[in-house]
LUMNUFI-652360 format. One record per residue (C-alpha): x, y, z; chain; residue in three letters. Coordinates in steps of 0.2 Angstrom, whole numbers, padded with zeros to 4 digits. Layout:
N
{r {X; Y; Z}; "A"; "ALA"}
...
//
This chain:
337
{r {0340; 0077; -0186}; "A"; "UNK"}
{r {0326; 0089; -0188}; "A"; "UNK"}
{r {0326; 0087; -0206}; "A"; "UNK"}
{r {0326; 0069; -0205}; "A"; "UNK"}
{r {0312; 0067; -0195}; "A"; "UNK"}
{r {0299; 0083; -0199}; "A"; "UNK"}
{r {0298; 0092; -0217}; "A"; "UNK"}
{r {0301; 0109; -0210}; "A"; "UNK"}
{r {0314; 0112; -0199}; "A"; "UNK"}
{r {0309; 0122; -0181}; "A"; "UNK"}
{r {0325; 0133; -0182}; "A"; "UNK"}
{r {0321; 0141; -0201}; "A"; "UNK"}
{r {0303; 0145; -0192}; "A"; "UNK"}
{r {0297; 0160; -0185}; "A"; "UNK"}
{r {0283; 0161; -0173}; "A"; "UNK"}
{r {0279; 0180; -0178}; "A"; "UNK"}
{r {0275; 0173; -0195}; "A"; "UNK"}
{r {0271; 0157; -0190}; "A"; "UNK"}
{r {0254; 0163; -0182}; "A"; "UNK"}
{r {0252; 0180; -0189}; "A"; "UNK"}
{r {0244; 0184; -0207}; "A"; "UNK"}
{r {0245; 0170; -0220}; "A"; "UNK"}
{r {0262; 0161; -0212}; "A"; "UNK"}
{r {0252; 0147; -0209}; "A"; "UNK"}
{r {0248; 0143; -0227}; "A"; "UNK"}
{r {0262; 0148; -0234}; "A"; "UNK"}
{r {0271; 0135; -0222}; "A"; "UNK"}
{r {0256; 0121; -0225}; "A"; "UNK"}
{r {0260; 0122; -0241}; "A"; "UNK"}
{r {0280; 0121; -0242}; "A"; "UNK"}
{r {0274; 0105; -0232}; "A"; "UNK"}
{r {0262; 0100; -0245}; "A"; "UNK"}
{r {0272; 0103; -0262}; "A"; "UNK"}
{r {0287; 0090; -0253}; "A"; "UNK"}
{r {0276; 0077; -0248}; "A"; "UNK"}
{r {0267; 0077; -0264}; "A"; "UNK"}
{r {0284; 0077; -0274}; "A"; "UNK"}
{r {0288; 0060; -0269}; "A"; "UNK"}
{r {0281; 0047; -0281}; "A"; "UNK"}
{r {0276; 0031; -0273}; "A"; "UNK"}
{r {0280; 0014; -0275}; "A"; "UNK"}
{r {0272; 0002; -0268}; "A"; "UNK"}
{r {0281; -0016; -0279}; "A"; "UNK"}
{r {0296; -0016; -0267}; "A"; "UNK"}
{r {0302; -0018; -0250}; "A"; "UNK"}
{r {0312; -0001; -0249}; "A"; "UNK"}
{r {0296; 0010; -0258}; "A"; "UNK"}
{r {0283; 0004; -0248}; "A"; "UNK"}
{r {0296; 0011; -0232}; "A"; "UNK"}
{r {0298; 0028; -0240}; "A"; "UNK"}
{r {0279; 0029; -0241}; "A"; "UNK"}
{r {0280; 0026; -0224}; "A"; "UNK"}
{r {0294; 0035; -0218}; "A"; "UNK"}
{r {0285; 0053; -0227}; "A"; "UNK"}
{r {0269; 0049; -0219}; "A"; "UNK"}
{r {0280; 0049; -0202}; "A"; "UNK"}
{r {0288; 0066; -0207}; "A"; "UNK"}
{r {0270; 0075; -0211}; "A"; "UNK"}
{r {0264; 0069; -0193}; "A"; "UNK"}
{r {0281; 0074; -0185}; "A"; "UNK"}
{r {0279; 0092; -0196}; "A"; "UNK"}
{r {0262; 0094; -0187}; "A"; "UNK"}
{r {0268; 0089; -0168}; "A"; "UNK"}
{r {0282; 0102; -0172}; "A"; "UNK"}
{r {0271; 0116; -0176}; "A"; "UNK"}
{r {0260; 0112; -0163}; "A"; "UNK"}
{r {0271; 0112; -0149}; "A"; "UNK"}
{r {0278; 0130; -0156}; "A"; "UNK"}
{r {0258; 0135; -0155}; "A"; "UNK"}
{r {0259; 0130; -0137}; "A"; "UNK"}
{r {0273; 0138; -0131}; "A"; "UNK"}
{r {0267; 0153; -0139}; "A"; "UNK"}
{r {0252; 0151; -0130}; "A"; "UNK"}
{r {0260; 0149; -0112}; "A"; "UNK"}
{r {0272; 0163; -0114}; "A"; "UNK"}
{r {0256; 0175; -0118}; "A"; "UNK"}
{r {0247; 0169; -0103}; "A"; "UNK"}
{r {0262; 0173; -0092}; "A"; "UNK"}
{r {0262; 0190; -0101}; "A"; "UNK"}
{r {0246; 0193; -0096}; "A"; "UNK"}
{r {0244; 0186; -0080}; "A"; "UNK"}
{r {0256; 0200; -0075}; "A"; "UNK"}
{r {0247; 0213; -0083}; "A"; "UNK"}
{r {0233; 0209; -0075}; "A"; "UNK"}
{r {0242; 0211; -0060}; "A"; "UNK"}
{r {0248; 0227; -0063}; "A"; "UNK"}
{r {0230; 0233; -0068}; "A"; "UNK"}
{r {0223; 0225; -0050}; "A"; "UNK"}
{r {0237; 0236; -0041}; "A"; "UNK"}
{r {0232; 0255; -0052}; "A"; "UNK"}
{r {0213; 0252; -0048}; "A"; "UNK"}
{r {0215; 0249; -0031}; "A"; "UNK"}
{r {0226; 0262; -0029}; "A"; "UNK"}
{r {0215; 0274; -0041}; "A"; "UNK"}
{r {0199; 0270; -0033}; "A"; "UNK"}
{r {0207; 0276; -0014}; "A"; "UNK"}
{r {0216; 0289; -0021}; "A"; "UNK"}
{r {0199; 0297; -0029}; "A"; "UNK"}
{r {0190; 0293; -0012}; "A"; "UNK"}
{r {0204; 0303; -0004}; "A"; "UNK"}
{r {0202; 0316; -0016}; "A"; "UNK"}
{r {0184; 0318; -0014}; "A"; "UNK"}
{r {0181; 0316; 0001}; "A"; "UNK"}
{r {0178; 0335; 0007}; "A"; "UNK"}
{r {0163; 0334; -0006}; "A"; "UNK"}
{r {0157; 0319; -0001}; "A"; "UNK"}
{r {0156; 0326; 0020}; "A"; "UNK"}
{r {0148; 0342; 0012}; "A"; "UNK"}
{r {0135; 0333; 0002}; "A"; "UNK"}
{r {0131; 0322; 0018}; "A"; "UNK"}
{r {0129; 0338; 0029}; "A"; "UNK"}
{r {0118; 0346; 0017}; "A"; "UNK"}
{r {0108; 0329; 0013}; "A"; "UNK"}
{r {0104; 0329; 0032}; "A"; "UNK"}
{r {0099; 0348; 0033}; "A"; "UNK"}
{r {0086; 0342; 0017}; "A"; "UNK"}
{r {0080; 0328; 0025}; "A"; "UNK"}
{r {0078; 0338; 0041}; "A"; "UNK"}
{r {0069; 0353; 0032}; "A"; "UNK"}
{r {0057; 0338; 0023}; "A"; "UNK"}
{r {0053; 0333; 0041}; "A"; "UNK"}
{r {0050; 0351; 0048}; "A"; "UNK"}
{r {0038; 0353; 0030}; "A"; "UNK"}
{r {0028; 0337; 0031}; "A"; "UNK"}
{r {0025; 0340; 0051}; "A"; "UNK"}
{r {0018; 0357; 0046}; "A"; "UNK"}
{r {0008; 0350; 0033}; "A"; "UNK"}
{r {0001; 0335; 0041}; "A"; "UNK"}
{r {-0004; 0349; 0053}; "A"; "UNK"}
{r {-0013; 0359; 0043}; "A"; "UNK"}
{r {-0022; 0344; 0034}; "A"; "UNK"}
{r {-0028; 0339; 0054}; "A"; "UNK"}
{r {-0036; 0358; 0054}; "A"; "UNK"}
{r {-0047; 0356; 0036}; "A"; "UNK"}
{r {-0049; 0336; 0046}; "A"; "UNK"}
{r {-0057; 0346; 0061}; "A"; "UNK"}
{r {-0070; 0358; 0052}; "A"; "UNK"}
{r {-0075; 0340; 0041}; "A"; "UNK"}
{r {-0063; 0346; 0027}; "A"; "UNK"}
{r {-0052; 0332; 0020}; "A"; "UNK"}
{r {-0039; 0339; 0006}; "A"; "UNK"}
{r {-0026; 0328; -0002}; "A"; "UNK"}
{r {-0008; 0330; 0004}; "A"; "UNK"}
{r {-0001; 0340; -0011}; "A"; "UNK"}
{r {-0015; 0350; -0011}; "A"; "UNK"}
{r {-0011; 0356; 0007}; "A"; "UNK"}
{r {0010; 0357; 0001}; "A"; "UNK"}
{r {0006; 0368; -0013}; "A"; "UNK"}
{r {-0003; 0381; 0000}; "A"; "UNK"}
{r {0005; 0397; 0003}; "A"; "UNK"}
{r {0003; 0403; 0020}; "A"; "UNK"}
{r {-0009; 0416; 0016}; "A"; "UNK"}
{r {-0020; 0406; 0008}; "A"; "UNK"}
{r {-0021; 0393; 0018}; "A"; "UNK"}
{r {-0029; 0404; 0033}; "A"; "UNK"}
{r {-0041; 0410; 0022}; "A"; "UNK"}
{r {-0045; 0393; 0017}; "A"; "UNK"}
{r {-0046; 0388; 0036}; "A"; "UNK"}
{r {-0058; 0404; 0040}; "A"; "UNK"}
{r {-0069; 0397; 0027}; "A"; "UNK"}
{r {-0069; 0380; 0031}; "A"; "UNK"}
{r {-0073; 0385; 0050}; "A"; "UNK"}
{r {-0088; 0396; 0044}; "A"; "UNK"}
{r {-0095; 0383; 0034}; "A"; "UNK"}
{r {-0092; 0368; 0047}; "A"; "UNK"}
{r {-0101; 0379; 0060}; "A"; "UNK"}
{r {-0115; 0385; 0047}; "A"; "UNK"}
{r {-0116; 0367; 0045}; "A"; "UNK"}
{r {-0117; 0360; 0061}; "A"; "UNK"}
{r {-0131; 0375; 0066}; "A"; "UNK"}
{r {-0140; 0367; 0052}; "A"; "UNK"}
{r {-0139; 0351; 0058}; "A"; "UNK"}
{r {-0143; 0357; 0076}; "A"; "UNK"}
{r {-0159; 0365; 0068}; "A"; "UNK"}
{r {-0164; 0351; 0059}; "A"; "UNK"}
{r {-0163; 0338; 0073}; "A"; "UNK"}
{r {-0174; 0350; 0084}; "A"; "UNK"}
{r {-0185; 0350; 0071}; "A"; "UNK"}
{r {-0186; 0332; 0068}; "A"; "UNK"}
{r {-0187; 0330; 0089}; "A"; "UNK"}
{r {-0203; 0341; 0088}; "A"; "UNK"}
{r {-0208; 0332; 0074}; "A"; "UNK"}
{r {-0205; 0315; 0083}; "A"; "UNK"}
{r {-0215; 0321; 0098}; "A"; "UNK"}
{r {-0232; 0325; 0089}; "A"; "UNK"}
{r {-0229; 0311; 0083}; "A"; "UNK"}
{r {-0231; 0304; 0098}; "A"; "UNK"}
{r {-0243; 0313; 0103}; "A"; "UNK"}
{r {-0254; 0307; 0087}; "A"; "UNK"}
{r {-0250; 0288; 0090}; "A"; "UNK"}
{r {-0255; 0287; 0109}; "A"; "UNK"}
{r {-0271; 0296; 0102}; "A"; "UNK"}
{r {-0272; 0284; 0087}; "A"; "UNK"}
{r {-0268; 0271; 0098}; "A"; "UNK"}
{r {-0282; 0275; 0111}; "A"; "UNK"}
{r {-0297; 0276; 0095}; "A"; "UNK"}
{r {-0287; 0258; 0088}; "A"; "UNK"}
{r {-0293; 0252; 0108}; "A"; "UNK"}
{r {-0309; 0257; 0109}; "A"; "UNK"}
{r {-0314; 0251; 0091}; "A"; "UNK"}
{r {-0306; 0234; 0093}; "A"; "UNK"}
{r {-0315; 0233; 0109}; "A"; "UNK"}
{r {-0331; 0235; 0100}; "A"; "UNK"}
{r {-0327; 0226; 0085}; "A"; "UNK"}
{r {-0322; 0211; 0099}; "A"; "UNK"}
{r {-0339; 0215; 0105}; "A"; "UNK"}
{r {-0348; 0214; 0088}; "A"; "UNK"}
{r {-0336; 0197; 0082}; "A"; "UNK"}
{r {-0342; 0190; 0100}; "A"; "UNK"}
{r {-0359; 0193; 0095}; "A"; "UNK"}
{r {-0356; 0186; 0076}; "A"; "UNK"}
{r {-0349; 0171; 0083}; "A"; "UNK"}
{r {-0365; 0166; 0096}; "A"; "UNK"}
{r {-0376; 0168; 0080}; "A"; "UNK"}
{r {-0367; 0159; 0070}; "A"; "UNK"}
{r {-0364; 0145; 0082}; "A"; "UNK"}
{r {-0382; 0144; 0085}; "A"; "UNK"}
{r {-0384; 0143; 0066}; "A"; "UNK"}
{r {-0370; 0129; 0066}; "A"; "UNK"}
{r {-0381; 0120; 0078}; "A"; "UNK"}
{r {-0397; 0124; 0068}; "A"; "UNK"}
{r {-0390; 0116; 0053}; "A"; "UNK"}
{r {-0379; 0101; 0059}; "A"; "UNK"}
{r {-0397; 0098; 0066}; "A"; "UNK"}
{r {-0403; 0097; 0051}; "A"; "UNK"}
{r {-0391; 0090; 0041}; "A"; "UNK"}
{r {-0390; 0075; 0054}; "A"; "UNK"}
{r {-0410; 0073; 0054}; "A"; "UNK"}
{r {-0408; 0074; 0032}; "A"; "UNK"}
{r {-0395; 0062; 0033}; "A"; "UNK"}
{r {-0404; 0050; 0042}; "A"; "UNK"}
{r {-0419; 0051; 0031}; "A"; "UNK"}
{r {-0406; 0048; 0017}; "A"; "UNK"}
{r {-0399; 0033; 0025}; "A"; "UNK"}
{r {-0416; 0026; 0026}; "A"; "UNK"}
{r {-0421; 0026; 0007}; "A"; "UNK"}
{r {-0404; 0022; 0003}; "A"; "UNK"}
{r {-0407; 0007; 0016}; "A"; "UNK"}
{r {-0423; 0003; 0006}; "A"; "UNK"}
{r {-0416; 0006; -0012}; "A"; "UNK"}
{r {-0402; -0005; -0009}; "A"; "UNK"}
{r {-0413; -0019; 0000}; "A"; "UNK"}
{r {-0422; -0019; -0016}; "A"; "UNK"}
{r {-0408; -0017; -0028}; "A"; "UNK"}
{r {-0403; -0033; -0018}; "A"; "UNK"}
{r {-0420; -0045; -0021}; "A"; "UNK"}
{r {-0420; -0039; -0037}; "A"; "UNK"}
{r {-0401; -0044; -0041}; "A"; "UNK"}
{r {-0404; -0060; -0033}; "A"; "UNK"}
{r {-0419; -0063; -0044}; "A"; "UNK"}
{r {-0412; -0059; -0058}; "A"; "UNK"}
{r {-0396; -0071; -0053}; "A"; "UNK"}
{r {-0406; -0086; -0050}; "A"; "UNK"}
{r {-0415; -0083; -0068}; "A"; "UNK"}
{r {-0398; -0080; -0075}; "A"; "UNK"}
{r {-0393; -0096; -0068}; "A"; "UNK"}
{r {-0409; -0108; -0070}; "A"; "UNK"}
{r {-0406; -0103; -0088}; "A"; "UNK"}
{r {-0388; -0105; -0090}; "A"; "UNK"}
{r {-0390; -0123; -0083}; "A"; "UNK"}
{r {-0405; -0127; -0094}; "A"; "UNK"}
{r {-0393; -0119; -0109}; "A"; "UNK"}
{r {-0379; -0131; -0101}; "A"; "UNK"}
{r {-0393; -0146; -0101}; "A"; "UNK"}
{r {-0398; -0144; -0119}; "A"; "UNK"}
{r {-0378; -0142; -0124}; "A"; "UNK"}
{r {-0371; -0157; -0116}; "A"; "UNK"}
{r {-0391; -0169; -0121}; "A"; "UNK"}
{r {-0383; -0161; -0139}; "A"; "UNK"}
{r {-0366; -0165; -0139}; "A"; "UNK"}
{r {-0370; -0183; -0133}; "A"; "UNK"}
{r {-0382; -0187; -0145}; "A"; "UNK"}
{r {-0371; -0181; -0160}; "A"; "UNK"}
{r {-0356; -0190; -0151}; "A"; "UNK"}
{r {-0369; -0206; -0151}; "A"; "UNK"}
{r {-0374; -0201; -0168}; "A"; "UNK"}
{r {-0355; -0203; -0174}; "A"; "UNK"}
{r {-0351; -0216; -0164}; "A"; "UNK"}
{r {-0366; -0227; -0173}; "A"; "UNK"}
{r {-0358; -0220; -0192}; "A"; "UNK"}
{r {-0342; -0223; -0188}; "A"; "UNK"}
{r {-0346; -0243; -0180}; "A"; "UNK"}
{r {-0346; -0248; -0197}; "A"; "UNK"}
{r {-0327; -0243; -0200}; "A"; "UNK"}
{r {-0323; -0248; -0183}; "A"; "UNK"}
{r {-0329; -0263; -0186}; "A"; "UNK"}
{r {-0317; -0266; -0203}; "A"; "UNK"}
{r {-0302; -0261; -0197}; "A"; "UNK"}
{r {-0302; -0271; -0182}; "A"; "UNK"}
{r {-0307; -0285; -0195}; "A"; "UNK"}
{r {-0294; -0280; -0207}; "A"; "UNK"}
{r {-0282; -0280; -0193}; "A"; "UNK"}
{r {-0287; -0297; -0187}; "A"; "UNK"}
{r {-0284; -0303; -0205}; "A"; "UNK"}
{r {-0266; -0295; -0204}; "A"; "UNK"}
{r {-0261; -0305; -0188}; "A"; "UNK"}
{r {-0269; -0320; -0196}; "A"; "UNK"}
{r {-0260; -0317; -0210}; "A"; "UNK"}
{r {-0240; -0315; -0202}; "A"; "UNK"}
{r {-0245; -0330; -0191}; "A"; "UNK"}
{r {-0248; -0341; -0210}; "A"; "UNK"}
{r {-0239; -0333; -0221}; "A"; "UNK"}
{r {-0222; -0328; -0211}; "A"; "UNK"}
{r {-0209; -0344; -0216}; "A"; "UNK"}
{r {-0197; -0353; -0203}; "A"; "UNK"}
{r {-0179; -0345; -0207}; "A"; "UNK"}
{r {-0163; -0350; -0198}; "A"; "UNK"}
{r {-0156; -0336; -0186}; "A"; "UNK"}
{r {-0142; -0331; -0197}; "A"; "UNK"}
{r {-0148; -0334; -0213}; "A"; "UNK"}
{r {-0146; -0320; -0225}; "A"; "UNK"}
{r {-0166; -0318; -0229}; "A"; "UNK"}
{r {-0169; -0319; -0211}; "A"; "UNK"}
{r {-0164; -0297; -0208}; "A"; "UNK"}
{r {-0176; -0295; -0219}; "A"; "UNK"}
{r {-0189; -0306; -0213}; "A"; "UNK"}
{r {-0186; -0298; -0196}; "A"; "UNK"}
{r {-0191; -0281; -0200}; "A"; "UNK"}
{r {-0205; -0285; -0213}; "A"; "UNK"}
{r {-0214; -0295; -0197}; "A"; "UNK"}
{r {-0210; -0280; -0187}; "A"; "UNK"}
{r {-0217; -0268; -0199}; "A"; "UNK"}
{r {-0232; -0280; -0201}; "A"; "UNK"}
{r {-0236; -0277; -0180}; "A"; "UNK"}
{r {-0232; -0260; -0180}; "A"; "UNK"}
{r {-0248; -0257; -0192}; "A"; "UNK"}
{r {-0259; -0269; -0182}; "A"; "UNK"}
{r {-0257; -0259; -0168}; "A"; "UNK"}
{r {-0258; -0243; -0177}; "A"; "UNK"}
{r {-0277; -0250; -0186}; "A"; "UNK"}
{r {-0282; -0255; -0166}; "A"; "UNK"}
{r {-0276; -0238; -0159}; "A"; "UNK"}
{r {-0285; -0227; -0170}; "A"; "UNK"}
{r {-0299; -0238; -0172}; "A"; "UNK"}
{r {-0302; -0236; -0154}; "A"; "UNK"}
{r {-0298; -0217; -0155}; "A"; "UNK"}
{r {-0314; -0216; -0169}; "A"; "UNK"}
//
């Protein structure tokens, strides 16, 4: 059955070289050189199904191995799923075993950790101790300077701080008496100063009071006479401008007896030129109103009776109203002359 429907049969193949090294090829192409042997024909009924039937047996060939491939694949996962049980159980087992086993070095390493950090406390105490002395004489020394101390040394470098802080604080003592006497002369010198300041300002209050009493009395002297000046001034500035006054209204009236004599002899010219025109230009006036008399005289003879309606009569019509448009144009501007 397997031959008939695959081209390689499951029985002849095995896994081990199925999926190892080059089984794989080797198999693909067993599959390959049958399925190519065939020749196809595609002119009759039974060739077109043997086309059809080895295209079904490739596809069957390649389900066939695939299934083999998975089967494989499942039984290795089972394999392996046990082994990792296995490997759970020996670290578990390993891992409390070696916890069992060191467990004396592990409660000796505690012990001692604890007598370190015990001996680190009993250290740092000691030395936070010594770095408050040096803090006490004004002496202020990082905290690994102060570890790196031996014993010896660090009394002698206490004595010497000590000496230093008290020389230094006599000095200080010294220098604030010194600056206390110096602040009561001090004192003494400003009350003294103070007193002199007094008694000049009194007499320089006394001089400014005097000062000011002349110079309000010179004040008064001279608003005096700037009040008496200013009225003087007012006075011929009164009478200056009085007399600018006549003198501008003079010279206004003058300014306008003249401009209306000037406007006189203007307007006597203008009329007697515009007479003067007037008389040359009657003559002209005179002929166009004749001319335009003429004109009328002439459109009332000469103009014919037309029917309204009559083909000439449009044309009669605007040559009458040209003909009294230029008599009123000749009586306009003969008027306008």
């Amino acid at each position: 059955m397997e031959e008939e429907k695959a081209l390689v049969v499951a029985e002849k193949l095995d896994v081990a070289v199925l999926f190892t090294g080059d089984g794989m090829d080797r198999i693909l192409k067993e599959i390959e050189t049958k399925a190519m042997a065939h020749v196809p024909d595609v002119s009759t009924d039974t060739g077109r199904k043997d086309i059809g039937s080895l295209a079904h047996k490739v596809a069957r060939s390649k389900t066939l191995i695939d299934d083999m491939g998975k089967d494989v694949v499942a039984d290795w996962k089972k394999k392996a799923k046990a082994i990792d049980e296995h490997r759970k159980t020996a670290r578990e087992f390993l891992d409390d075993l070696k916890a069992r086993v060191r467990q004396p070095l592990t409660d000796w390493e505690v012990i001692e950790s604890e007598k370190k950090a015990e001996a680190d406390r009993k250290e740092k105490e000691k030395i936070d101790k010594r770095i408050a002395e040096f803090a006490e004489f004004n002496v202020h020394l990082p905290f690994f300077d102060v570890a790196a101390m031996t014993d010896g040394y660090f009394d002698s470098r206490l004595i010497i701080a000590r000496a230093d802080f008290e020389a230094e604080q006599k000095r200080l003592a010294d220098e604030e008496a010194a600056r206390k006497a110096e602040s009561e002369r001090l004192t003494v010198m400003n009350a003294e100063m103070e007193r002199k300041i007094e008694e000049l300002a009194k007499k320089e209050a006394e001089a400014k009071a005097e000062s000011d009493r002349i110079a309000a009395e010179k004040a008064s002297w001279e608003a005096e006479k700037k009040a008496e000046q200013e009225r003087k001034d007012r006075k011929i500035f009164e009478a200056q401008a009085k007399e600018n006054a006549r003198i501008a209204a003079e010279k206004a009236e003058k300014d306008r007896q003249e401009r209306e004599a000037r406007e006189a002899k203007d307007k006597a010219e203008k009329e007697a030129a515009e007479k003067a025109r007037q008389e040359a230009l009657k003559p002209d006036k005179e002929k166009l109103a004749v001319f335009a008399d003429k004109l009328m005289k002439a459109k009332n003879d000469l103009m014919p009776e037309l029917v309204y309606g009559s083909p000439a009569y449009p044309i009669l019509d605007e040559c009458e109203h040209q003909i009294e448009k230029a008599i009123k144009t000749l009586t306009k501007k003969a008027k306008e002359l």
